[in-house]
C-alpha positions in Angstrom: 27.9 0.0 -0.8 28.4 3.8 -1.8 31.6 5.1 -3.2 31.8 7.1 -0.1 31.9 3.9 2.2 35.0 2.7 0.9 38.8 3.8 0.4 41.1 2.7 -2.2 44.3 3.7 -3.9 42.3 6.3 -5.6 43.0 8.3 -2.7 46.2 10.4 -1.7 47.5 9.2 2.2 46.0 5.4 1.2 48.4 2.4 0.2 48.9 2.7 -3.5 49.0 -1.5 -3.4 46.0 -2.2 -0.8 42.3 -3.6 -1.8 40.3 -0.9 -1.6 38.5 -1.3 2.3 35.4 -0.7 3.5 35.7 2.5 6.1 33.9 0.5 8.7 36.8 -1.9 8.7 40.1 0.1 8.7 40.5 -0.2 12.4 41.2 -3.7 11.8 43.9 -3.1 9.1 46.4 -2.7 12.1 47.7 0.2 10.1 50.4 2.5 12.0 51.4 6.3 10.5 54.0 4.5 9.2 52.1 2.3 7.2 50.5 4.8 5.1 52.3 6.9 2.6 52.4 10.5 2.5 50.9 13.6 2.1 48.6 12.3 4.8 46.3 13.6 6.6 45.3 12.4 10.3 43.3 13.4 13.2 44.2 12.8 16.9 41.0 10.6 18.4 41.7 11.9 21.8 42.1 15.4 20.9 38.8 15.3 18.9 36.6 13.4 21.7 37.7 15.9 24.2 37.0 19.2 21.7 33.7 17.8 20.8 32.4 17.0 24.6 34.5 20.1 25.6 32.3 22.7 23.6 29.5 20.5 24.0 30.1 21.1 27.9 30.5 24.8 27.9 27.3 25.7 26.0 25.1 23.4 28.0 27.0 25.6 31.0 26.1 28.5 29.8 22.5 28.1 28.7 22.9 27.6 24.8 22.8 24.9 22.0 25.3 23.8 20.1 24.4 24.0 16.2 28.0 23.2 14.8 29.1 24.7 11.2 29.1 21.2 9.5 30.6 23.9 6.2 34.0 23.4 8.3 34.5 19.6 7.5 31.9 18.3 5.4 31.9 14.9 7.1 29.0 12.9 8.1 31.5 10.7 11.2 32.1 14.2 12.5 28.5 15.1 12.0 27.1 12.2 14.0 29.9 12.7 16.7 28.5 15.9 17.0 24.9 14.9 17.0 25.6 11.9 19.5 27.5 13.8 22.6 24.5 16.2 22.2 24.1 19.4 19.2 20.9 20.6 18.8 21.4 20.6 15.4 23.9 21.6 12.8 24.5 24.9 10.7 25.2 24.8 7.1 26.1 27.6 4.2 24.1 26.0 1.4 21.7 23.1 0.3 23.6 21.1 -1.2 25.8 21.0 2.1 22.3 20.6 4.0 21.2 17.4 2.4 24.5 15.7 3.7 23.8 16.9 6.8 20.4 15.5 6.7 21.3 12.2 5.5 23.9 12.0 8.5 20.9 12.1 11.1 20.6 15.9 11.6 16.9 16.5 12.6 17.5 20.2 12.7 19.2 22.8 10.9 20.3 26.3 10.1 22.0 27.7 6.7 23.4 30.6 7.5 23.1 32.5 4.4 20.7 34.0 2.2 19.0 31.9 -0.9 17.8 33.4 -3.5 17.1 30.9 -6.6 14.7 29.0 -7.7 16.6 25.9 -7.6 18.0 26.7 -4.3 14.2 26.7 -2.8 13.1 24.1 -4.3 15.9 21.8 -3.1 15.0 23.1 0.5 11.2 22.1 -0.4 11.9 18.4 -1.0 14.4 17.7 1.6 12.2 19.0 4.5 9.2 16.5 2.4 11.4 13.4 2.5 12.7 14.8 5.9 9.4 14.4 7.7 9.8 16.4 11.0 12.9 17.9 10.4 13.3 21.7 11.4 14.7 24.0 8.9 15.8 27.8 8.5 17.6 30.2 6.4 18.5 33.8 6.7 17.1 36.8 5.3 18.4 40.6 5.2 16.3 42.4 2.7 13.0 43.4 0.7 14.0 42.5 -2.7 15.0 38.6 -0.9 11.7 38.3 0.0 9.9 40.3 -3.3 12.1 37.8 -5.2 10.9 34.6 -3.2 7.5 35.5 -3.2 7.3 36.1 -6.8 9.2 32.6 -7.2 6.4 30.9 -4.6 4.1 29.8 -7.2 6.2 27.8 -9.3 7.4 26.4 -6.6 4.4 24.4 -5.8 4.3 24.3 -2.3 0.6 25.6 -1.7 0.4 27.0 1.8 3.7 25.6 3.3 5.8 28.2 4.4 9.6 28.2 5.3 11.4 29.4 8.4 13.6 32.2 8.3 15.7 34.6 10.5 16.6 38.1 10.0 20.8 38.6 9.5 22.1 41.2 11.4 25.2 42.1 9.6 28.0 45.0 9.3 31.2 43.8 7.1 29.1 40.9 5.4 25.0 39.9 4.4 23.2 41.6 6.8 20.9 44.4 7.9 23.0 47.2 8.7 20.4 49.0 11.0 17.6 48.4 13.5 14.9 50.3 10.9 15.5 48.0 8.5 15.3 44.8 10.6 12.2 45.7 12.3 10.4 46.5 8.4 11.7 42.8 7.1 10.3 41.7 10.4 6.9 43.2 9.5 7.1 42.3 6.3 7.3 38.5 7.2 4.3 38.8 9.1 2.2 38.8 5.9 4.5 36.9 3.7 3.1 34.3 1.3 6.2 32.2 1.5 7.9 32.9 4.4 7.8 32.8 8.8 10.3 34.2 10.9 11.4 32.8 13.0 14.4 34.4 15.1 17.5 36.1 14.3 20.9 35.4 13.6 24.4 37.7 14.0 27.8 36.9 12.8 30.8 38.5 14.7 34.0 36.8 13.6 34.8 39.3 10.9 35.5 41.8 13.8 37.3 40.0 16.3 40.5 41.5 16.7 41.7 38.5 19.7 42.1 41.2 22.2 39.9 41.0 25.4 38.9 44.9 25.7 38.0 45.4 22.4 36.3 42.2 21.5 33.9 42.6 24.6 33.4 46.4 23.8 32.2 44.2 20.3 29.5 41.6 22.1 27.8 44.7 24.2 27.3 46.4 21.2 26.4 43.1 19.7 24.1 42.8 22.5 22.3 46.4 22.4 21.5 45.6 19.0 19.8 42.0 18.8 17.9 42.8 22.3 16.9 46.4 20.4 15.5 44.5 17.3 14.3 41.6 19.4 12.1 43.8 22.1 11.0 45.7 18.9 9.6 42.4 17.5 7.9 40.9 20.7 6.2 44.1 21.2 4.5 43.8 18.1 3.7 40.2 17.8 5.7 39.5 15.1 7.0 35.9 15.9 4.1 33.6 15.1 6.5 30.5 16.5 8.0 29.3 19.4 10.8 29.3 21.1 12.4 32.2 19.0 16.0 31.1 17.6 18.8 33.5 18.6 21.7 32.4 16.7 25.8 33.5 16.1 29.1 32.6 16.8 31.8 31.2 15.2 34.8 29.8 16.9 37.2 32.9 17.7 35.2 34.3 19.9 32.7 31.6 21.5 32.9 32.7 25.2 31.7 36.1 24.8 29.0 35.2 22.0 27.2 32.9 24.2 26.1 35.3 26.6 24.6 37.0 23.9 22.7 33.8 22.6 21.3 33.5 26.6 18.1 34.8 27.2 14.5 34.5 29.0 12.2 31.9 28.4 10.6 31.6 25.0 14.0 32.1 23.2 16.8 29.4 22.2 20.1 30.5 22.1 22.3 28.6 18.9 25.8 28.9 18.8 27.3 27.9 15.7 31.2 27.1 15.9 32.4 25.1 13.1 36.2 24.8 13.5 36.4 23.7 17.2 35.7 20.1 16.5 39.3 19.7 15.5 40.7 23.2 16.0 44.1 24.3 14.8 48.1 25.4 15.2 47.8 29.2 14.7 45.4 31.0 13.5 42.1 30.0 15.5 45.2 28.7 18.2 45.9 32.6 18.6 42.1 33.7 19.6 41.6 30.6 21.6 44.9 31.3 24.2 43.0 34.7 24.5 39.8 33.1 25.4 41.4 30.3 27.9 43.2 32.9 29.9 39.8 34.2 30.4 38.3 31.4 31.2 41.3 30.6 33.6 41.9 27.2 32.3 42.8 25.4 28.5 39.8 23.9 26.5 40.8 23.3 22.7 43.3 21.3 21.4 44.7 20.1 18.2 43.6 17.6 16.2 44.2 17.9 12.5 47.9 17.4 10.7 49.1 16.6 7.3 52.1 14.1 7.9 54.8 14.9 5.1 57.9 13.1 4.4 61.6 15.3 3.0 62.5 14.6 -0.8 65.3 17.2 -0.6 67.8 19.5 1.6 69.1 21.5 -1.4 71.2 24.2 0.9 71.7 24.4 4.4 68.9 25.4 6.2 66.0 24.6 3.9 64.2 21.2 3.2 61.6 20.5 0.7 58.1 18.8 1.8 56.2 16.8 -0.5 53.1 18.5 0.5 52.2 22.5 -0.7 48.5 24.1 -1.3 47.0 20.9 -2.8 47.2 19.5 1.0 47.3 21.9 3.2 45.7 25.6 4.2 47.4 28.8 3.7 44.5 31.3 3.6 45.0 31.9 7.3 48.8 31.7 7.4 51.2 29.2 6.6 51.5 25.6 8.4 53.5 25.2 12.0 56.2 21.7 11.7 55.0 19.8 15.1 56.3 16.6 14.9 59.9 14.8 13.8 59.8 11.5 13.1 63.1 10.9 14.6 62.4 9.4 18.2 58.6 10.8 17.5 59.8 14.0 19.1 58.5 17.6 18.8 59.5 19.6 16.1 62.3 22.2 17.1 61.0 25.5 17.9 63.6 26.9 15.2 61.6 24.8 12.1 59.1 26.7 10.3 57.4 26.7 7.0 57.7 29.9 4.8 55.4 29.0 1.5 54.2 25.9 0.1 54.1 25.7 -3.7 51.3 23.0 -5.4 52.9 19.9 -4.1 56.1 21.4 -2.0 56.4 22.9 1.4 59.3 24.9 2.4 60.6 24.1 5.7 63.5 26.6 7.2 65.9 26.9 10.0 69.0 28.1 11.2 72.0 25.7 10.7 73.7 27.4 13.6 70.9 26.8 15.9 69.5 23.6 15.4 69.1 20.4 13.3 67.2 19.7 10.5 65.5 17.0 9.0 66.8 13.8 6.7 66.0 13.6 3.3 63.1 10.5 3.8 62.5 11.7 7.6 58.4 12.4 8.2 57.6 15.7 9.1 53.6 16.7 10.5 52.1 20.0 10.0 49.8 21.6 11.8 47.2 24.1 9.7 46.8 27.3 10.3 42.9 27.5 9.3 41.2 23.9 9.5 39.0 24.5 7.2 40.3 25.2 3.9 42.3 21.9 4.9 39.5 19.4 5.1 38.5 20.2 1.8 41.6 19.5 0.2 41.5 15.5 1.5 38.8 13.2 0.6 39.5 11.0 3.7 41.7 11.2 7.4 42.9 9.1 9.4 42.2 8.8 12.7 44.8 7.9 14.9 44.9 7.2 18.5 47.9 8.4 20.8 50.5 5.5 19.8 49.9 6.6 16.0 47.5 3.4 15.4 45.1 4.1 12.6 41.6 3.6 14.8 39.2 5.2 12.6 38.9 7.1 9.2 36.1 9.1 7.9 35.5 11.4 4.8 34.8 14.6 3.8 32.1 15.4 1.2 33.1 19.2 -1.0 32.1 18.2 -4.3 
């Protein structure tokens, strides 16, 4: 049995006097929340079922694949929940994050980001040999990428094998910045020793601003530019492979990307969204209200929180958390209180966090307005950004609606 199939008191959020258990047999520990000692970090089963079968629901819709940003939780459960209710794939930033991914079951995949190194390309080599069948491609955005590749090739040793690439349209990131330059790389892959293209990939989340006007003025121009580049490259033959992959997205702006992705026969359109799969309290919480009142009804809900407990209530109106940055995001914003343990109600709408420290979190209110917490009550957090939360916890619960611990699964950073 790996490391990684088992739990122990190693962990933060596990029961510093338990045998360490195997993960496929917490469910039968007959654990509650309040079981487990705190930080903590839990997802809601019901909330991730419905946001996986949700999105999965709405690309299939609206003519696109689902190729989830496994970068966002680093977790082969998630990845095979994924994979099972129906992703084409997943999406990944490096290698090293790609071989979990493969060993989870993925039989395609896209890193979405350049790679440059020698040991980079040679790790990408031996996966897709002891990967037989699997579908692999990376991104590319300029001629000194592929004049350093190509002069790597040889040492390389992989005789006439050639890896699948798209071109990165970009403008705040990696990218091509204009149509010129696309359509040379795209010329310049036709005759490549190492390299095939094989589609085109966009990211728009640095520009979303979570206003409707604006952000679909963003996707037509979006639009004008991939069907530019793409028309230019049909018209001269230079796709060798079929279907052509036509990939972006992340998850601020999903309903408005996936038109984009749609296309005429011959292309497959790949929509990346990582941070749906558990989705969060603010930040992506914010962009998605914008997207459900266009869509006319809700789709994402909340599924991650880091359950906290009070060590002190120094002054009125302030209560320190035992949980700060080594638990939780704060990149996006700070943490949103959403439950009290008392009477497992809702936090009041007057609590809210105002820093975290290393191991404290700052949670404030008005004395003349409401209550606060006990010092020994549990309080749960919801992140801001799910991502840079995941990678602070090496396992999660997973808890179903009565706070029974159902499930666990791990995350995989290091």
């Amino acid at each position: 049995m790996n490391s990684s199939d088992t739990l122990g008191p190693w962990l933060k959020g596990f029961p510093p006097l338990q045998a360490p258990v195997p993960l496929t047999d917490v469910a039968q520990r007959g654990w509650s929340l309040g079981d487990l000692p705190t930080p903590l970090a839990v997802v809601r089963q019901a909330a991730l079922a419905h946001n996986i079968q949700w999105m999965q629901d709405f690309a299939a819709a609206r003519g696109v694949q689902m190729a989830p940003h496994g970068k966002t939780t680093m977790s082969p459960q998630l990845f095979r929940r994924q994979l099972d209710a129906g992703a084409w794939g997943l999406t990944f930033a490096n290698v090293h994050q790609l071989r979990l991914g493969l060993a989870a079951g993925a039989r395609r995949a896209l890193i979405a980001n350049q790679l440059v190194s020698h040991a980079d390309l040679a790790l990408l080599l031996d996966l897709r040999r002891r990967h037989e069948g699997v579908e692999l491609a990376f991104f590319v955005d300029s001629q000194a990428q592929l004049d350093l590749i190509a002069a790597l090739w040889p040492s390389l040793g992989a005789g006439e094998a050639r890896l699948d690439v798209l071109i990165e349209l970009g403008t705040t990131r990696c990218g091509v910045r204009d149509h010129d330059t696309g359509l040379a790389l795209a010329r310049a892959l036709k005759t490549h020793p190492a390299l095939r293209l094989r589609g085109i990939g966009f990211y728009e989340g640095l520009q979303v601003l979570g206003e409707t006007e604006p952000d679909t003025a963003l996707m037509q121009q979006w639009q004008a530019r991939v069907e530019a580049l793409l028309a230019a490259i049909e018209a001269e033959g230079l796709v060798d492979v079929q279907p052509l992959w036509l990939s972006g997205g992340g998850s601020a702006l999903f309903d408005l990307v996936a038109p984009v992705l749609q296309g005429r026969a011959g292309r497959l359109g790949l929509l990346r969204s990582g941070c749906y799969v558990c989705h969060d309290h603010a930040h992506y919480g914010r962009y998605v209200g914008v997207i459900d009142r266009r869509l006319g009804a809700p789709s994402l809900q909340a599924a991650l929180e880091v359950w906290t407990q009070v060590l002190s209530c120094p002054e009125p109106g302030l209560a320190l958390l035992n949980a700060g940055r080594r638990d939780l995001s704060f990149d996006q914003g700070w943490p949103v209180p959403v439950w009290h343990q008392r009477g497992g109600q809702a936090a009041p709408r007057g609590w809210q966090v105002t820093g975290l420290n290393d191991q404290h979190g700052y949670l404030r209110w008005d004395p003349l307005e409401c209550d606060g917490p006990a010092v020994g009550e549990r309080v749960a957090l919801g992140p801001s950004h799910p991502c840079t939360t995941f990678d602070k916890w090496a396992w999660m619960a997973v808890v179903d609606e009565d706070d029974r611990v159902v499930d666990a699964l791990t995350t995989h950073f290091a």
